[in-house]
C-alpha positions as CSV (number, residue, x, y, z in Angstrom):
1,X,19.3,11.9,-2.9
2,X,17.4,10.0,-0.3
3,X,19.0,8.7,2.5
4,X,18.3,5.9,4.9
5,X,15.4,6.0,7.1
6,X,14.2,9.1,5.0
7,X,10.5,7.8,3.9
8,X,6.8,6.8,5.9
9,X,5.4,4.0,3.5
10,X,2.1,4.4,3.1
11,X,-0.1,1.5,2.6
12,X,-3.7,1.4,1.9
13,X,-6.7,3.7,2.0
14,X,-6.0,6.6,4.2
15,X,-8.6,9.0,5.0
16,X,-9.9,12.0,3.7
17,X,-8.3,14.2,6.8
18,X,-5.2,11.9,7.0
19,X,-4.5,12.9,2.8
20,X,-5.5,17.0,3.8
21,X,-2.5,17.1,6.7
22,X,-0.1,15.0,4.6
23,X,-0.5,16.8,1.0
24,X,2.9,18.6,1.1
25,X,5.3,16.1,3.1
26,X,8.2,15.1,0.7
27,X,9.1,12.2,2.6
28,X,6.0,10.1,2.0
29,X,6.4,6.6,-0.7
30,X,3.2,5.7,-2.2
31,X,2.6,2.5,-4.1
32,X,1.0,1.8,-7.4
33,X,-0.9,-1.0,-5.4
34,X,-2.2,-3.1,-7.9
35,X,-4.5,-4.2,-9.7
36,X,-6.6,-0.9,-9.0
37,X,-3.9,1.4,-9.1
38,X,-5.0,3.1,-6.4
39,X,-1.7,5.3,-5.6
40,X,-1.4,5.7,-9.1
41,X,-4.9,7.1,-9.7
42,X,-5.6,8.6,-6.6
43,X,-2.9,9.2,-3.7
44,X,-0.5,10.6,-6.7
45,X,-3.0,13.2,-6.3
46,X,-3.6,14.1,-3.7
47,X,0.0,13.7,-1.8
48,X,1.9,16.0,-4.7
49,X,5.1,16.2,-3.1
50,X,5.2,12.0,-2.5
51,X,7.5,9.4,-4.0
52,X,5.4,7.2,-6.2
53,X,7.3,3.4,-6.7
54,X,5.8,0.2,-8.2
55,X,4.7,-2.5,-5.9
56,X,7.7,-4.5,-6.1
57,X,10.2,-1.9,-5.8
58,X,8.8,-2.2,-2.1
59,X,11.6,-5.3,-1.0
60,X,14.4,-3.3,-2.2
61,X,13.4,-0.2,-0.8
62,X,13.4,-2.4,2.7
63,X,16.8,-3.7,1.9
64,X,18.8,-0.6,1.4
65,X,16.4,0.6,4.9
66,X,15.2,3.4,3.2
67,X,11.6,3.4,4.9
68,X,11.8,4.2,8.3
69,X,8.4,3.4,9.5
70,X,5.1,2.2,7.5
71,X,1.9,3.6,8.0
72,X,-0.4,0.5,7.5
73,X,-4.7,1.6,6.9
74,X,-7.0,-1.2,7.6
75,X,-10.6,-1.5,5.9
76,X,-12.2,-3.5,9.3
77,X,-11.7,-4.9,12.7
78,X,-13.2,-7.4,14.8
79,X,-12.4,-10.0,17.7
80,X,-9.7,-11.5,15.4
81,X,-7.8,-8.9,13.5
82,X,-7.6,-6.8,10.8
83,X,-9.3,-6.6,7.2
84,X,-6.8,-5.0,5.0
85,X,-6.6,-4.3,1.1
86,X,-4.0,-6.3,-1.1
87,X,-0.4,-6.6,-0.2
88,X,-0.7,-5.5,2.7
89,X,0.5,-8.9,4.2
90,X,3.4,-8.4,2.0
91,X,4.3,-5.5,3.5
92,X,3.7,-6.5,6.6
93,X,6.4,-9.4,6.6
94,X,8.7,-6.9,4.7
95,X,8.5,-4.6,7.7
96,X,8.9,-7.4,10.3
97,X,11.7,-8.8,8.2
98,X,13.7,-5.6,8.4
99,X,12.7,-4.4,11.7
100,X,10.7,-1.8,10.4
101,X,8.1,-0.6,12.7
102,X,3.9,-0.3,11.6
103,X,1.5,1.8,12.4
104,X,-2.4,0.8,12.2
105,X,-4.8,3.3,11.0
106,X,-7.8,3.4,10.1
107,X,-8.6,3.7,6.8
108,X,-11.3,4.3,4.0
109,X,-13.7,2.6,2.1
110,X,-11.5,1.9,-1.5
111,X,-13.1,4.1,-4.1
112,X,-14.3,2.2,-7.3
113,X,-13.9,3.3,-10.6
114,X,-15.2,2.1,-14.1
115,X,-11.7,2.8,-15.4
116,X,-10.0,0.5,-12.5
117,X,-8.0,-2.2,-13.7
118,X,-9.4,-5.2,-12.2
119,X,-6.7,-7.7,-12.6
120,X,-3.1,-8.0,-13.4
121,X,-4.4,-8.6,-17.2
122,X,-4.4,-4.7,-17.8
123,X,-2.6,-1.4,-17.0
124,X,-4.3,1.9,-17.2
125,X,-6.8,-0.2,-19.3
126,X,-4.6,-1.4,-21.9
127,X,-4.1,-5.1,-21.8
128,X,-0.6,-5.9,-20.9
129,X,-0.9,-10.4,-21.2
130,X,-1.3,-12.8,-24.2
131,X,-4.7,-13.5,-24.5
132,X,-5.8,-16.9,-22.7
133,X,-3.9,-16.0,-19.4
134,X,-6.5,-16.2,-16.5
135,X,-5.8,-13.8,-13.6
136,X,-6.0,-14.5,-9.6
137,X,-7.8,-11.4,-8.7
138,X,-6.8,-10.0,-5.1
139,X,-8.8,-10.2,-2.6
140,X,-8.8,-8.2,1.0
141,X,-6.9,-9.8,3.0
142,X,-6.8,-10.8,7.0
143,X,-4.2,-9.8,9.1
144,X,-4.9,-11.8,13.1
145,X,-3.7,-10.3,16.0
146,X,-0.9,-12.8,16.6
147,X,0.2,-12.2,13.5
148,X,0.9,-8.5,13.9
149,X,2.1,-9.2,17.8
150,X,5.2,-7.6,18.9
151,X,5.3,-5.4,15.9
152,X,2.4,-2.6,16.3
C-alpha cells in the first residue's frame, strides 16, 4: 500500500535517457495526460514498474500528500518562461497548493501518432460524446518565471 510522500509525478515529455535510468523505479505516477494519451500510449511503456492514474485522480493524489516531489519537462525556454505541454499549469498550482516541490527538466519533442486522440471527443479512438459536442483542443501552454518563483 502506498504511503505518504512515496511517489515522483512525472509530467510531460521526458527524454529518451531520462525514460532508460527510470524504467524499473516503482515509485514513479504517470498520467494518462490527455487528449493524446501520451502516458497511456507511451510512458506505460517504457516505465513498466510505474503507477499509471487518470488526469484527474492528480488533486486527490495531492490531498492525501502522496507525491512527494514532481518532476515537471518543459518543451522550450526563452527570456520569459517556460513552454510546457497541457496540464501542466494544473499541476503546477496543485504542487504549490500542497507545498509540493518541482523540478524543471528538459523534455522532448511530443511524438505524434495517427492513432492520437486529438480532443476530449474520443478515447483510444472510440468516440466517448453525443455527437454535436465541439471540443476546446489543448494547447501548449506558458508557464513565466514569476509564476514558478519560489517554487523551483
Amino acid at each position: 500500500m502506498a504511503k505518504m510522500n512515496d511517489f515522483m509525478l512525472l509530467w510531460g515529455y521526458p527524454e529518451e535517457g531520462f525514460l532508460k535510468e527510470h524504467a524499473s523505479d516503482s515509485n514513479l505516477i504517470i498520467c494518462e495526460m490527455r487528449p493524446g494519451l501520451w502516458g497511456l500510449r507511451y510512458l506505460s511503456r517504457k516505465l513498466k514498474r510505474s503507477t499509471l492514474v487518470s488526469d484527474n485522480t492528480l488533486g486527490f493524489l495531492f490531498f492525501k500528500k502522496m507525491i512527494k516531489e514532481v518532476q515537471l519537462f518543459y518543451q522550450d525556454r526563452d527570456s520569459f518562461g517556460y513552454i510546457f505541454s497541457p496540464g501542466s499549469l494544473t499541476v503546477i498550482i496543485l504542487a504549490k497548493r500542497h507545498n509540493v516541490p518541482i523540478r524543471l527538466l528538459k523534455g522532448a519533442a511530443p511524438l505524434r501518432s495517427k492513432n492520437e486522440d486529438a480532443s476530449a471527443l474520443s478515447f483510444l479512438g472510440k468516440s466517448v460524446t453525443a455527437k454535436g459536442v465541439i471540443p476546446i483542443i489543448p494547447e501548449t501552454e506558458f508557464g513565466d518565471y514569476k509564476f514558478l518563483e519560489g517554487h523551483l
